[in-house]
C-alpha positions as CSV (number, residue, x, y, z in Angstrom):
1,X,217.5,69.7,182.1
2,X,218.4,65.8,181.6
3,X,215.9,63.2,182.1
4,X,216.0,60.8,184.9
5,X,214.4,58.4,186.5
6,X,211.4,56.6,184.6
7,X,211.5,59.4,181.9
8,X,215.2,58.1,181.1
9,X,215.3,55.6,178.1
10,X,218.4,53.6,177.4
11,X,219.9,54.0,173.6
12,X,222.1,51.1,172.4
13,X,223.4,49.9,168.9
14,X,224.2,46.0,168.6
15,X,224.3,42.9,166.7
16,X,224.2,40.7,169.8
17,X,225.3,40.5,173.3
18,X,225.4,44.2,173.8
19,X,222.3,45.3,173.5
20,X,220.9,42.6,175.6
21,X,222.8,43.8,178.6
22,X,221.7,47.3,177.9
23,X,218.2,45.9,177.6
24,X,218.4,44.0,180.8
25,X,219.9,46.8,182.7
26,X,217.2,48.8,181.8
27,X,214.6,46.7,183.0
28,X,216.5,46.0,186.2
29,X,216.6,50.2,186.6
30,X,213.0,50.3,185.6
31,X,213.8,52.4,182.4
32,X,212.7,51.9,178.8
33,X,215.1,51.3,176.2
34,X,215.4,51.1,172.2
35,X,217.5,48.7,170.9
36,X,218.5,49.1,167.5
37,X,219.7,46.0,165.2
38,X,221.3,46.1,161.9
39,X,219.1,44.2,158.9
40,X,219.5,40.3,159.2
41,X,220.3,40.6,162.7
42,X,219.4,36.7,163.5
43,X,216.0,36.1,164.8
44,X,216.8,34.8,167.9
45,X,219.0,37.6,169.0
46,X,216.4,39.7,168.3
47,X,214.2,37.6,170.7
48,X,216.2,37.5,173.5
49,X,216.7,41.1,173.5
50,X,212.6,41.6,173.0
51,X,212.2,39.1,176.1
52,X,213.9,41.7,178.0
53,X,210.8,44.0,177.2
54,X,212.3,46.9,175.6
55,X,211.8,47.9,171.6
56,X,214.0,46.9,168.8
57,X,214.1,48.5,166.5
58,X,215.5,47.3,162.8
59,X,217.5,49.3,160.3
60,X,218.6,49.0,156.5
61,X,222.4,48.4,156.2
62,X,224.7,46.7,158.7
63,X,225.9,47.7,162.1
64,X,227.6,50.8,161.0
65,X,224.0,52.4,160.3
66,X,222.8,50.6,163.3
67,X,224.9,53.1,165.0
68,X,223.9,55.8,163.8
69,X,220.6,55.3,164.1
70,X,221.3,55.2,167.5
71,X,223.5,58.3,168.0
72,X,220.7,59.5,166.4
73,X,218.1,59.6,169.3
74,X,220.3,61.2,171.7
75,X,219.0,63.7,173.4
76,X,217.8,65.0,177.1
77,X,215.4,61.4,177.4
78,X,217.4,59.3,175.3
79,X,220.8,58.0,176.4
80,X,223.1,56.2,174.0
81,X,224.9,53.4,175.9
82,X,227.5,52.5,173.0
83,X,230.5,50.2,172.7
84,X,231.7,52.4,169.7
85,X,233.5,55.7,169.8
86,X,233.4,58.7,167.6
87,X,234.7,62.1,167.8
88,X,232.9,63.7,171.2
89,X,231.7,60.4,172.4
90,X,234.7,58.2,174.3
91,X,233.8,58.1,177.6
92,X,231.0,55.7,177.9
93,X,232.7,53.1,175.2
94,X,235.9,53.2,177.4
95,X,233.4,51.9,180.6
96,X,231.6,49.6,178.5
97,X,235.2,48.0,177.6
98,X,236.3,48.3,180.9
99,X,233.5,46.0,181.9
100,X,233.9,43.7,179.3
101,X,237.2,43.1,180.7
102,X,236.0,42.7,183.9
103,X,233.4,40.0,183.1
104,X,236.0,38.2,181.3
105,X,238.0,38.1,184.5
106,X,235.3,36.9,186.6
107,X,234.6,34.4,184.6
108,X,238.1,32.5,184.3
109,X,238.2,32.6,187.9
C-alpha cells in the first residue's frame, strides 16, 4: 500500500528553482521532502531550498546523477516529483511543464 499523508515524503532532483517549489509544497502539505543537488550547486540555492525545512542532500557529478539519485528513492514513502522524463516515468514531468507554462502566463498578465 502507498504512503500518504505525514508518512509521504516528496523526492525532487534540481539545480534551482525546482526543487524549491517542491520543497515548499511540501511544507505547505505538511510532508517531508529530500531534495537532491548536483555538486557545486551554489550555496545560496542550497539555502533557500534548506529555509524551506526539508533535507538536501548533495551528490558527486552534475545534474544527471542528481537524478538519479533521486529516482533512486522511489518507493511506497518516497515520491519523485521530477521535471525530467525517462522511460516509465512521463506523466508527472508533463504536469510539472504544464505548470511551468502556467506560471509564465500568470505572470505576463
Amino acid at each position: 500500500m502507498a504512503a500518504h499523508g505525514p508518512d509521504l515524503t516528496l523526492v525532487a532532483a534540481t539545480d534551482g528553482n525546482h526543487g524549491r517549489a517542491v520543497a515548499r509544497m511540501a511544507k505547505l502539505l505538511g510532508l517531508g521532502a529530500i531534495i537532491v543537488v548536483p555538486a557545486g550547486t551554489v550555496a545560496s540555492r542550497i539555502e533557500a531550498i534548506t529555509g524551506e525545512g526539508v533535507e538536501v542532500r548533495i551528490v558527486s557529478g552534475g545534474y544527471d546523477q542528481a537524478i538519479a539519485a533521486s529516482a533512486a528513492l522511489s518507493d511506497n514513502k518516497h515520491v519523485v516529483i521530477s521535471d525530467t522524463s525517462w522511460e516509465g516515468y512521463t506523466d508527472t514531468p508533463s504536469w510539472v511543464i504544464d505548470g511551468y507554462h502556467l506560471w509564465r502566463e500568470c505572470t505576463v498578465l
